[in-house]
N, C-alpha and C positions, 0 to 999 in steps of 0.2 A: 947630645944625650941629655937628655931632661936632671934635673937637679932633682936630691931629697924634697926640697921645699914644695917642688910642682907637686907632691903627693898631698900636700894639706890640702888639697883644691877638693880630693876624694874622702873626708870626712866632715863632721860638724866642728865649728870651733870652739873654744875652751868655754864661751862663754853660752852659747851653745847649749853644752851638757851641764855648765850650771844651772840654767834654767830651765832645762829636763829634773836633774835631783830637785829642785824648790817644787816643780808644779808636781813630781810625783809624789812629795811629802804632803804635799797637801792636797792632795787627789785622794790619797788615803788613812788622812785624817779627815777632813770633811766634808770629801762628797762620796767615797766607796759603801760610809755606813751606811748613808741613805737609800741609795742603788736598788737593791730588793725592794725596797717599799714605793718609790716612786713609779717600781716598773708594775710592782702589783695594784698600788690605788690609782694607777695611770695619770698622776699630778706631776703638774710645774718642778722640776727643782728647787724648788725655789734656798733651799740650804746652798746648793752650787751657786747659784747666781749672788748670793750674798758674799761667800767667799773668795768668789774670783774678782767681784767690784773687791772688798777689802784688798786684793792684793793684785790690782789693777792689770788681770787675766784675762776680762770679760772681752774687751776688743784692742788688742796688743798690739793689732795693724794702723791704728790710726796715729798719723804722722805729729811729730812731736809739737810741731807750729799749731795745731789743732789741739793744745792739752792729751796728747795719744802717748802710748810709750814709743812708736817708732817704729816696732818691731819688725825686721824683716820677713820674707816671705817663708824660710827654714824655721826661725823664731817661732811663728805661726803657726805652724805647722807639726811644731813641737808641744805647744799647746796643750792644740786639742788634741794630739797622740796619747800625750799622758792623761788631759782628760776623759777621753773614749776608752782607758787601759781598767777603765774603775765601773765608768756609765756613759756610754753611749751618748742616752741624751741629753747627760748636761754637757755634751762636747757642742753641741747643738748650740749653745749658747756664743762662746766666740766664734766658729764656724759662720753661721748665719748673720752674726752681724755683723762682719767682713762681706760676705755675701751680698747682702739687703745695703751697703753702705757703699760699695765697690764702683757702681756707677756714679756716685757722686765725687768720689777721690778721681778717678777717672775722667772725666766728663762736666762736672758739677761746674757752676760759676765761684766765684772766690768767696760770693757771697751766701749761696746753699752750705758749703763749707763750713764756716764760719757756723753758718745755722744750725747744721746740723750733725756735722763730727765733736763738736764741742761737747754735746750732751751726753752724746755715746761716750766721749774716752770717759766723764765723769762718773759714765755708770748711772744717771739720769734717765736714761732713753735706751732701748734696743730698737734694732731693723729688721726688715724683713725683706722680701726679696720677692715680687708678685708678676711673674709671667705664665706660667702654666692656666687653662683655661677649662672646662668641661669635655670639650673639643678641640683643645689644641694642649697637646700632649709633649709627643714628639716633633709632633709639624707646629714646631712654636709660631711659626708665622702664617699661621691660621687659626689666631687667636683674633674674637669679636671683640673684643672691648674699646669703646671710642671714646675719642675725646676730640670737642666741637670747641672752637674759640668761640667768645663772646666779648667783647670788649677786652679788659684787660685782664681775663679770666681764661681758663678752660674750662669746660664742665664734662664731668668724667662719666660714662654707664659702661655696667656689665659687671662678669663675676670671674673670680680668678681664685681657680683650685690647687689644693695641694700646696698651702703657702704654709710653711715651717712656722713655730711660735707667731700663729696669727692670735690677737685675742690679748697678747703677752705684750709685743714690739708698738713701739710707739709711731713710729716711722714705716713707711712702705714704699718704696721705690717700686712703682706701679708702668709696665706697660702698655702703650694705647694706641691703636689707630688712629691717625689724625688725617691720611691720604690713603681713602679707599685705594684709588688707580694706581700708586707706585707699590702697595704692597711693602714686603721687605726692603726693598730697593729706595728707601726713601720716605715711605708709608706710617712709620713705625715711630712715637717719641716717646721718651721718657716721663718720669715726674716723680715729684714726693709727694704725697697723700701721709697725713698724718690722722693716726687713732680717731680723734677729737673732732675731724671734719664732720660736718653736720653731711649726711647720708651717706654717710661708711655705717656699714655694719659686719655681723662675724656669723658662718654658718654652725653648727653643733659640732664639736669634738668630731674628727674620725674616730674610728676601734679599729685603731691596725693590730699588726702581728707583733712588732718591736716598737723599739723608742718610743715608749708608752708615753713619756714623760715628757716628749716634748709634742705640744698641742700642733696638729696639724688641720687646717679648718677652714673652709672659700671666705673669700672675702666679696662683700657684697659692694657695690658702687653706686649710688641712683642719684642722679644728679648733683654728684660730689663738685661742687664748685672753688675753685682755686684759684689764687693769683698765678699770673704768667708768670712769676718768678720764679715758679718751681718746677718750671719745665731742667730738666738734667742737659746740656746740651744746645745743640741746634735742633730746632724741628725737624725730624724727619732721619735724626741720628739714634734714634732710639733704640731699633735691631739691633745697631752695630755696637751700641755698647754693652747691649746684654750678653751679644756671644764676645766679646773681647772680654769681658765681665767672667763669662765663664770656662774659658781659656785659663784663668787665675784661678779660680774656685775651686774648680775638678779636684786640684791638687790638694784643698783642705780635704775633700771626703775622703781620697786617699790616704790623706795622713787620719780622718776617722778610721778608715779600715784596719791599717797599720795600729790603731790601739787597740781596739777589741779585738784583734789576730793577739797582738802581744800579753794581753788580758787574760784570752783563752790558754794560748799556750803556755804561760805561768802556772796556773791553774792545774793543767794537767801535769807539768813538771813534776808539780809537789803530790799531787795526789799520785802516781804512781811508782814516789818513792815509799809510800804510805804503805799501801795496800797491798797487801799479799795472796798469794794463790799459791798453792799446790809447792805451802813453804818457801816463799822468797816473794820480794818483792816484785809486782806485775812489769818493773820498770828493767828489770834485769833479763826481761823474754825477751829475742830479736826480733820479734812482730814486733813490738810494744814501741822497741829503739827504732826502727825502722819508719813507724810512726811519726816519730818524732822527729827525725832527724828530715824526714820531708819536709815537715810544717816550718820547723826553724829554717829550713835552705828558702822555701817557697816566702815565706816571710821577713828574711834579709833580701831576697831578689826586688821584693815588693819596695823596702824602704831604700833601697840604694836606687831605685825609679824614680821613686816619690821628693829626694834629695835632688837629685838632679833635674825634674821639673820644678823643684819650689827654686832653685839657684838660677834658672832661669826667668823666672817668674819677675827674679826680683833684679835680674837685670834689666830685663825691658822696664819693669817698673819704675828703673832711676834713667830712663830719657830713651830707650832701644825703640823700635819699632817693631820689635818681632822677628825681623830678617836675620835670617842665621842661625837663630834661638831655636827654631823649628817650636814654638810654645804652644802655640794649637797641637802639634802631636805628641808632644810629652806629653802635657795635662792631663788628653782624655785617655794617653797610653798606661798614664801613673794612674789615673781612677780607675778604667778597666781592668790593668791587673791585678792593683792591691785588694781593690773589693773582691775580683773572683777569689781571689789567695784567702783572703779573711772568712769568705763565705768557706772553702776547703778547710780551713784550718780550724774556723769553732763546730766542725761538724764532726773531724774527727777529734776533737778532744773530748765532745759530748761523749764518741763512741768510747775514748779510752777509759772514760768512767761509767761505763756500761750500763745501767740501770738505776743509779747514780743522777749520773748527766743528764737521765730524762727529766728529773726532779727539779722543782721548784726551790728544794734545798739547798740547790749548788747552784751556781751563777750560772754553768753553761750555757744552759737552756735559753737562759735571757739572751747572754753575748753570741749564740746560734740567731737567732730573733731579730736580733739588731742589726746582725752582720748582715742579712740578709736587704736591706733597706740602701745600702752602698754602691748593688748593682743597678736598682735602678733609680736612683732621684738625681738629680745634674744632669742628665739624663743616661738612659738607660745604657746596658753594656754594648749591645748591637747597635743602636747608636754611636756612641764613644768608637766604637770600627768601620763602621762609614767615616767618620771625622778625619780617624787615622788613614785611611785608607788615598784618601783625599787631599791628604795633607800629608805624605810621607816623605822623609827628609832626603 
Protein backbone atom coordinates (compact mmCIF):
# COMPACT_ATOMS: atom_id res chain seq x y z
CA UNK A 1 0.00 0.00 0.00
CA UNK A 2 1.38 3.33 -1.12
CA UNK A 3 2.84 5.64 1.74
CA UNK A 4 1.46 9.29 2.75
CA UNK A 5 4.56 10.57 1.03
CA UNK A 6 3.77 8.92 -2.54
CA UNK A 7 0.97 11.59 -2.30
CA UNK A 8 3.54 14.78 -2.60
CA UNK A 9 4.07 13.36 -6.09
CA UNK A 10 0.18 14.86 -6.80
CA UNK A 11 0.79 18.50 -5.77
CA UNK A 12 3.50 21.37 -6.49
CA UNK A 13 6.21 21.74 -3.89
CA UNK A 14 6.65 24.24 -1.26
CA UNK A 15 8.96 25.89 -3.19
CA UNK A 16 6.74 25.68 -5.89
CA UNK A 17 3.97 27.93 -4.37
CA UNK A 18 6.50 30.16 -3.24
CA UNK A 19 7.26 31.18 -6.44
CA UNK A 20 3.44 31.30 -7.55
CA UNK A 21 2.95 34.08 -4.42
CA UNK A 22 6.31 36.22 -5.61
CA UNK A 23 5.26 36.21 -9.44
CA UNK A 24 1.69 36.87 -8.55
CA UNK A 25 2.74 39.92 -6.34
CA UNK A 26 4.23 41.08 -8.91
CA UNK A 27 2.08 40.37 -11.73
CA UNK A 28 -0.22 42.57 -9.90
CA UNK A 29 1.80 45.31 -8.95
CA UNK A 30 3.56 45.71 -12.39
CA UNK A 31 2.24 44.23 -15.15
CA UNK A 32 -2.02 44.08 -14.29
CA UNK A 33 -1.83 48.08 -14.31
CA UNK A 34 -0.67 48.16 -17.63
CA UNK A 35 -2.97 45.21 -19.25
CA UNK A 36 -5.85 47.43 -20.44
CA UNK A 37 -3.77 49.85 -22.06
CA UNK A 38 -1.34 47.68 -23.88
CA UNK A 39 -4.38 45.55 -25.09
CA UNK A 40 -6.09 48.87 -26.20
CA UNK A 41 -2.84 50.74 -27.86
CA UNK A 42 -1.80 47.22 -29.06
CA UNK A 43 2.06 47.76 -27.81
CA UNK A 44 5.05 45.82 -26.59
CA UNK A 45 4.82 45.40 -22.69
CA UNK A 46 7.39 46.57 -22.57
CA UNK A 47 6.63 47.63 -18.40
CA UNK A 48 6.38 43.50 -18.12
CA UNK A 49 9.52 42.77 -19.83
CA UNK A 50 11.37 45.22 -17.62
CA UNK A 51 9.97 43.73 -14.54
CA UNK A 52 10.46 40.14 -15.13
CA UNK A 53 14.38 40.91 -16.35
CA UNK A 54 14.48 42.79 -12.70
CA UNK A 55 13.37 39.70 -11.12
CA UNK A 56 15.00 37.23 -13.53
CA UNK A 57 11.28 35.87 -14.68
CA UNK A 58 11.77 36.52 -18.26
CA UNK A 59 13.35 33.01 -19.12
CA UNK A 60 13.51 30.92 -15.91
CA UNK A 61 14.09 27.74 -18.02
CA UNK A 62 17.59 28.45 -18.99
CA UNK A 63 19.98 26.11 -17.23
CA UNK A 64 21.98 27.60 -14.45
CA UNK A 65 25.54 26.58 -16.21
CA UNK A 66 24.19 29.17 -18.86
CA UNK A 67 23.68 32.13 -16.19
CA UNK A 68 19.62 30.80 -16.26
CA UNK A 69 17.88 30.19 -13.02
CA UNK A 70 17.38 26.52 -13.75
CA UNK A 71 13.94 26.40 -13.39
CA UNK A 72 12.08 23.29 -13.96
CA UNK A 73 9.49 22.52 -16.23
CA UNK A 74 6.36 23.03 -13.22
CA UNK A 75 8.53 26.29 -12.33
CA UNK A 76 7.80 27.33 -15.91
CA UNK A 77 5.04 26.72 -16.04
CA UNK A 78 4.05 28.53 -13.03
CA UNK A 79 5.38 31.56 -14.49
CA UNK A 80 3.68 32.22 -17.00
CA UNK A 81 0.20 31.04 -15.26
CA UNK A 82 0.54 33.77 -12.87
CA UNK A 83 1.73 35.89 -15.66
CA UNK A 84 -1.21 35.28 -18.20
CA UNK A 85 -3.68 35.53 -14.55
CA UNK A 86 -3.16 39.56 -15.18
CA UNK A 87 -2.07 39.77 -19.20
CA UNK A 88 -1.93 37.38 -21.47
CA UNK A 89 0.50 38.78 -23.54
CA UNK A 90 3.23 39.64 -21.33
CA UNK A 91 3.01 35.80 -20.51
CA UNK A 92 4.17 35.71 -24.04
CA UNK A 93 7.36 36.90 -22.91
CA UNK A 94 8.83 33.84 -20.94
CA UNK A 95 6.69 31.43 -22.91
CA UNK A 96 8.27 32.27 -26.28
CA UNK A 97 11.47 32.59 -25.24
CA UNK A 98 11.59 29.03 -23.93
CA UNK A 99 10.06 28.39 -27.15
CA UNK A 100 12.43 30.24 -29.63
CA UNK A 101 15.43 28.91 -27.42
CA UNK A 102 14.15 25.24 -26.81
CA UNK A 103 16.03 23.82 -29.87
CA UNK A 104 19.09 25.07 -28.99
CA UNK A 105 19.14 23.52 -25.17
CA UNK A 106 18.01 20.47 -26.96
CA UNK A 107 20.04 20.08 -29.99
CA UNK A 108 22.42 23.10 -29.94
CA UNK A 109 26.31 22.54 -30.00
CA UNK A 110 28.02 23.65 -26.53
CA UNK A 111 29.02 26.36 -28.35
CA UNK A 112 25.48 28.12 -29.80
CA UNK A 113 24.93 27.64 -25.96
CA UNK A 114 27.22 29.51 -24.70
CA UNK A 115 26.30 32.06 -27.52
CA UNK A 116 23.17 32.21 -27.14
CA UNK A 117 21.41 31.22 -23.64
CA UNK A 118 23.89 33.58 -22.01
CA UNK A 119 22.22 36.58 -23.29
CA UNK A 120 18.68 35.41 -22.69
CA UNK A 121 19.14 34.42 -19.02
CA UNK A 122 20.67 38.20 -18.73
CA UNK A 123 17.67 39.64 -20.19
CA UNK A 124 19.98 40.98 -23.13
CA UNK A 125 18.27 39.22 -25.91
CA UNK A 126 14.70 37.49 -26.37
CA UNK A 127 13.94 34.43 -28.97
CA UNK A 128 11.56 33.57 -31.20
CA UNK A 129 10.62 30.47 -32.64
CA UNK A 130 10.19 30.60 -36.67
CA UNK A 131 8.51 27.52 -38.49
CA UNK A 132 5.00 28.38 -39.59
CA UNK A 133 5.06 29.47 -43.28
CA UNK A 134 2.18 31.39 -45.61
CA UNK A 135 1.56 27.78 -46.73
CA UNK A 136 2.64 25.62 -44.20
CA UNK A 137 0.35 25.86 -41.38
CA UNK A 138 -0.65 22.84 -39.94
CA UNK A 139 1.33 20.60 -42.55
CA UNK A 140 4.57 22.28 -41.07
CA UNK A 141 6.42 20.06 -43.31
CA UNK A 142 5.48 21.78 -46.17
CA UNK A 143 7.06 24.67 -45.42
CA UNK A 144 9.30 26.48 -48.54
CA UNK A 145 11.91 28.19 -46.96
CA UNK A 146 15.58 26.95 -47.87
CA UNK A 147 18.72 27.07 -46.96
CA UNK A 148 21.67 26.33 -49.68
CA UNK A 149 25.45 25.62 -48.27
CA UNK A 150 28.05 27.73 -49.65
CA UNK A 151 31.39 27.25 -48.30
CA UNK A 152 31.27 27.64 -44.73
CA UNK A 153 28.02 29.37 -44.77
CA UNK A 154 24.40 28.70 -45.47
CA UNK A 155 22.33 31.20 -47.15
CA UNK A 156 18.82 31.43 -46.00
CA UNK A 157 15.26 32.41 -48.43
CA UNK A 158 11.75 32.69 -47.83
CA UNK A 159 9.20 33.85 -45.29
CA UNK A 160 7.99 32.58 -42.12
CA UNK A 161 4.47 33.65 -40.62
CA UNK A 162 2.85 33.86 -37.54
CA UNK A 163 6.16 34.31 -35.47
CA UNK A 164 5.23 35.66 -31.82
CA UNK A 165 7.34 38.94 -30.66
CA UNK A 166 9.06 38.99 -34.23
CA UNK A 167 10.40 42.84 -34.54
CA UNK A 168 11.06 42.51 -30.45
CA UNK A 169 13.37 39.07 -30.18
CA UNK A 170 16.83 39.18 -30.92
CA UNK A 171 17.30 35.73 -31.89
CA UNK A 172 15.29 33.30 -34.25
CA UNK A 173 15.59 29.79 -34.35
CA UNK A 174 14.55 29.57 -37.92
CA UNK A 175 13.45 26.33 -39.97
CA UNK A 176 14.77 25.36 -43.49
CA UNK A 177 14.86 23.04 -46.11
CA UNK A 178 18.30 21.94 -46.99
CA UNK A 179 17.11 18.26 -48.85
CA UNK A 180 14.31 18.87 -51.24
CA UNK A 181 14.02 14.70 -51.67
CA UNK A 182 14.03 13.47 -47.96
CA UNK A 183 11.47 16.00 -46.92
CA UNK A 184 10.70 15.68 -43.16
CA UNK A 185 12.47 12.61 -43.02
CA UNK A 186 15.85 14.20 -43.15
CA UNK A 187 15.03 17.26 -45.25
CA UNK A 188 14.44 19.69 -42.61
CA UNK A 189 17.56 21.72 -40.53
CA UNK A 190 17.66 24.08 -37.95
CA UNK A 191 19.56 27.40 -37.42
CA UNK A 192 19.91 30.80 -35.42
CA UNK A 193 19.21 33.85 -37.61
CA UNK A 194 19.71 36.68 -35.60
CA UNK A 195 17.78 40.40 -35.76
CA UNK A 196 20.94 42.03 -37.08
CA UNK A 197 21.75 39.64 -40.03
CA UNK A 198 22.05 41.69 -43.13
CA UNK A 199 18.60 40.44 -45.09
CA UNK A 200 16.41 39.65 -42.24
CA UNK A 201 13.57 41.89 -42.35
CA UNK A 202 9.93 42.18 -40.31
CA UNK A 203 6.41 42.20 -42.07
CA UNK A 204 3.72 45.06 -40.51
CA UNK A 205 2.16 44.21 -37.11
CA UNK A 206 -0.85 41.69 -37.51
CA UNK A 207 -4.54 43.16 -36.11
CA UNK A 208 -5.58 40.19 -34.26
CA UNK A 209 -8.48 39.62 -32.07
CA UNK A 210 -6.27 39.20 -28.62
CA UNK A 211 -2.80 39.36 -27.26
CA UNK A 212 -2.66 42.65 -28.78
CA UNK A 213 0.35 43.33 -27.06
CA UNK A 214 2.38 40.85 -28.24
CA UNK A 215 3.70 41.66 -31.98
CA UNK A 216 2.94 38.84 -34.17
CA UNK A 217 4.63 39.59 -37.82
CA UNK A 218 6.45 37.27 -41.10
CA UNK A 219 9.70 37.37 -40.97
CA UNK A 220 11.37 38.05 -44.25
CA UNK A 221 14.67 36.00 -45.33
CA UNK A 222 16.53 37.17 -48.69
CA UNK A 223 19.82 35.91 -48.74
CA UNK A 224 20.27 35.86 -45.12
CA UNK A 225 23.95 34.58 -45.04
CA UNK A 226 25.38 32.70 -42.02
CA UNK A 227 28.08 30.73 -40.58
CA UNK A 228 27.65 27.00 -40.52
CA UNK A 229 27.95 27.26 -36.91
CA UNK A 230 24.54 27.99 -36.41
CA UNK A 231 23.17 25.35 -37.77
CA UNK A 232 21.20 23.75 -34.25
CA UNK A 233 22.01 20.13 -34.59
CA UNK A 234 23.03 17.76 -37.39
CA UNK A 235 21.85 18.58 -40.84
CA UNK A 236 18.94 17.19 -41.59
CA UNK A 237 17.62 16.95 -37.81
CA UNK A 238 15.84 19.94 -37.87
CA UNK A 239 11.97 18.47 -38.20
CA UNK A 240 12.79 16.43 -35.48
CA UNK A 241 13.67 18.88 -33.13
CA UNK A 242 10.96 21.36 -33.68
CA UNK A 243 8.19 18.65 -33.04
CA UNK A 244 10.29 17.29 -29.85
CA UNK A 245 10.57 21.14 -29.32
CA UNK A 246 7.00 21.19 -29.14
CA UNK A 247 6.16 18.24 -27.28
CA UNK A 248 7.66 20.69 -24.28
CA UNK A 249 6.09 23.87 -25.30
CA UNK A 250 2.39 22.82 -25.67
CA UNK A 251 2.62 22.59 -22.09
CA UNK A 252 3.57 26.36 -21.48
CA UNK A 253 0.34 27.56 -23.57
CA UNK A 254 -1.40 25.28 -21.40
CA UNK A 255 -0.15 26.67 -18.45
CA UNK A 256 -1.09 30.31 -20.56
CA UNK A 257 -4.53 29.05 -20.64
CA UNK A 258 -4.60 27.96 -17.10
CA UNK A 259 -4.01 31.88 -16.22
CA UNK A 260 -6.45 33.77 -17.94
CA UNK A 261 -9.05 30.67 -17.08
CA UNK A 262 -7.91 31.67 -13.48
CA UNK A 263 -7.87 35.61 -14.33
CA UNK A 264 -11.34 35.22 -15.62
CA UNK A 265 -12.81 33.29 -12.93
CA UNK A 266 -11.47 35.57 -10.12
CA UNK A 267 -13.02 38.22 -11.78
CA UNK A 268 -16.27 36.84 -11.76
CA UNK A 269 -15.91 35.47 -8.10
CA UNK A 270 -15.84 39.01 -6.89
CA UNK A 271 -18.00 40.58 -9.19
CA UNK A 272 -21.06 38.47 -8.27
CA UNK A 273 -20.63 38.88 -4.71
CA UNK A 274 -20.95 42.58 -5.67
CA UNK A 275 -23.98 42.90 -7.64
CA UNK A 276 -27.28 42.55 -6.82
CA UNK A 277 -30.68 41.72 -8.49
CA UNK A 278 -34.04 41.37 -7.41
CA UNK A 279 -32.38 42.08 -3.51
CA UNK A 280 -29.46 39.73 -3.04
CA UNK A 281 -26.52 39.18 -4.49
CA UNK A 282 -26.35 37.59 -8.21
CA UNK A 283 -23.93 35.04 -6.69
CA UNK A 284 -26.51 33.62 -4.07
CA UNK A 285 -28.85 32.44 -7.46
CA UNK A 286 -28.18 28.47 -8.39
CA UNK A 287 -27.74 29.32 -11.93
CA UNK A 288 -25.15 31.76 -10.94
CA UNK A 289 -23.39 28.94 -8.40
CA UNK A 290 -23.78 26.32 -10.90
CA UNK A 291 -21.81 28.52 -13.17
CA UNK A 292 -19.28 28.69 -11.30
CA UNK A 293 -18.87 25.72 -9.80
CA UNK A 294 -18.43 24.16 -13.57
CA UNK A 295 -15.66 26.67 -14.47
CA UNK A 296 -13.62 26.03 -11.27
CA UNK A 297 -14.06 21.95 -11.67
CA UNK A 298 -13.35 22.35 -15.52
CA UNK A 299 -10.27 24.51 -14.57
CA UNK A 300 -8.72 22.31 -11.76
CA UNK A 301 -9.16 19.41 -14.37
CA UNK A 302 -7.17 21.46 -16.72
CA UNK A 303 -4.20 22.29 -14.17
CA UNK A 304 -3.89 18.88 -12.65
CA UNK A 305 -3.25 17.84 -16.77
CA UNK A 306 -1.06 20.54 -17.23
CA UNK A 307 1.04 19.45 -13.71
CA UNK A 308 1.29 16.15 -14.83
CA UNK A 309 2.52 16.96 -18.43
CA UNK A 310 5.08 19.69 -17.32
CA UNK A 311 6.47 16.68 -14.44
CA UNK A 312 6.91 14.80 -17.27
CA UNK A 313 8.37 17.29 -19.43
CA UNK A 314 11.00 17.62 -16.98
CA UNK A 315 11.71 14.18 -16.68
CA UNK A 316 12.67 13.44 -19.92
CA UNK A 317 14.42 16.79 -19.87
CA UNK A 318 17.04 15.39 -17.18
CA UNK A 319 18.30 12.40 -19.60
CA UNK A 320 14.64 10.24 -20.44
CA UNK A 321 13.96 9.61 -23.99
CA UNK A 322 10.24 9.83 -23.81
CA UNK A 323 9.47 6.17 -23.37
CA UNK A 324 7.05 5.67 -20.76
CA UNK A 325 6.52 9.39 -20.36
CA UNK A 326 3.92 9.12 -23.01
CA UNK A 327 5.17 13.19 -23.50
CA UNK A 328 3.93 13.74 -27.02
CA UNK A 329 0.38 12.77 -25.54
CA UNK A 330 0.22 14.66 -22.40
CA UNK A 331 1.60 17.86 -24.05
CA UNK A 332 -0.83 18.34 -26.78
CA UNK A 333 -3.63 16.49 -24.36
CA UNK A 334 -2.71 19.46 -21.42
CA UNK A 335 -2.83 22.24 -24.56
CA UNK A 336 -5.99 20.93 -25.97
CA UNK A 337 -7.84 20.85 -22.86
CA UNK A 338 -6.72 23.67 -20.99
CA UNK A 339 -7.13 25.98 -23.84
CA UNK A 340 -10.83 24.47 -24.66
CA UNK A 341 -11.45 24.93 -20.57
CA UNK A 342 -10.16 28.64 -20.71
CA UNK A 343 -11.85 29.50 -23.92
CA UNK A 344 -15.41 28.03 -21.78
CA UNK A 345 -14.59 29.54 -18.90
CA UNK A 346 -13.75 33.37 -19.91
CA UNK A 347 -16.84 33.20 -21.87
CA UNK A 348 -18.99 32.32 -19.26
CA UNK A 349 -17.64 34.78 -16.82
CA UNK A 350 -18.13 37.49 -19.73
CA UNK A 351 -21.70 36.13 -19.36
CA UNK A 352 -21.94 36.25 -15.56
CA UNK A 353 -21.38 39.99 -15.87
CA UNK A 354 -23.98 40.47 -18.31
CA UNK A 355 -23.69 43.63 -20.13
CA UNK A 356 -20.87 44.49 -18.06
CA UNK A 357 -18.55 41.80 -19.61
CA UNK A 358 -19.27 43.03 -22.93
CA UNK A 359 -17.42 46.31 -21.98
CA UNK A 360 -14.00 47.49 -22.50
CA UNK A 361 -14.40 48.47 -18.66
CA UNK A 362 -13.83 45.13 -17.31
CA UNK A 363 -11.09 42.87 -18.21
CA UNK A 364 -13.39 40.08 -19.46
CA UNK A 365 -13.66 40.90 -22.74
CA UNK A 366 -9.86 41.13 -23.19
CA UNK A 367 -9.21 37.70 -21.24
CA UNK A 368 -12.36 36.30 -23.69
CA UNK A 369 -10.02 37.54 -26.67
CA UNK A 370 -6.97 36.16 -25.53
CA UNK A 371 -8.16 32.94 -24.38
CA UNK A 372 -9.27 32.31 -27.57
CA UNK A 373 -5.56 32.39 -29.31
CA UNK A 374 -4.69 29.03 -27.01
CA UNK A 375 -6.67 26.92 -29.24
CA UNK A 376 -5.02 27.55 -32.07
CA UNK A 377 -1.18 28.52 -32.21
CA UNK A 378 1.31 25.30 -31.25
CA UNK A 379 -0.91 24.16 -33.25
CA UNK A 380 -4.32 24.01 -33.41
CA UNK A 381 -6.82 21.91 -31.16
CA UNK A 382 -7.92 19.39 -34.03
CA UNK A 383 -4.41 19.00 -34.53
CA UNK A 384 -3.30 18.38 -30.85
CA UNK A 385 -6.18 15.15 -31.42
CA UNK A 386 -4.64 13.66 -34.38
CA UNK A 387 -1.16 13.85 -32.20
CA UNK A 388 -3.11 12.26 -29.28
CA UNK A 389 -4.79 10.08 -31.25
CA UNK A 390 -1.55 8.72 -32.63
CA UNK A 391 0.28 8.79 -29.79
CA UNK A 392 -2.12 7.18 -27.16
CA UNK A 393 -0.64 5.69 -24.21
Amino acid sequence: MAGAADFDLYRPSEEHEMLRDSVRSLAEAKIAPFAAAVDEEARFPQEALDALVANDLHAVHVPESYGGAGADALATCVVIEEVARVCCSSSLIPAVNKLGSLPVILSGSEELKKRYLAPLAKGEAMFSYCLSEPDAGSDAGGMKTRAVRDGDHWVLNGVKRWITNAGVSDYYTVMAVTDPEKKTRGGVSAFVVEKDDEGVSFGAPEKKLGIKGSPTREVYLDNVRIPADRMIGAEGTGFATAMQTLDHTRITIAAQALGVAQGALDYAKGYVRERKQFGKPIGDFQGVQFMLADMAMKLEAARQLTYAAAARSERVALGGDGKGEDLTFFGAAAKCYASDAAMEITTDAVQLLGGYGYTRDYPLERMMRDAKITQIYEGTNQVQRIVMARNLP
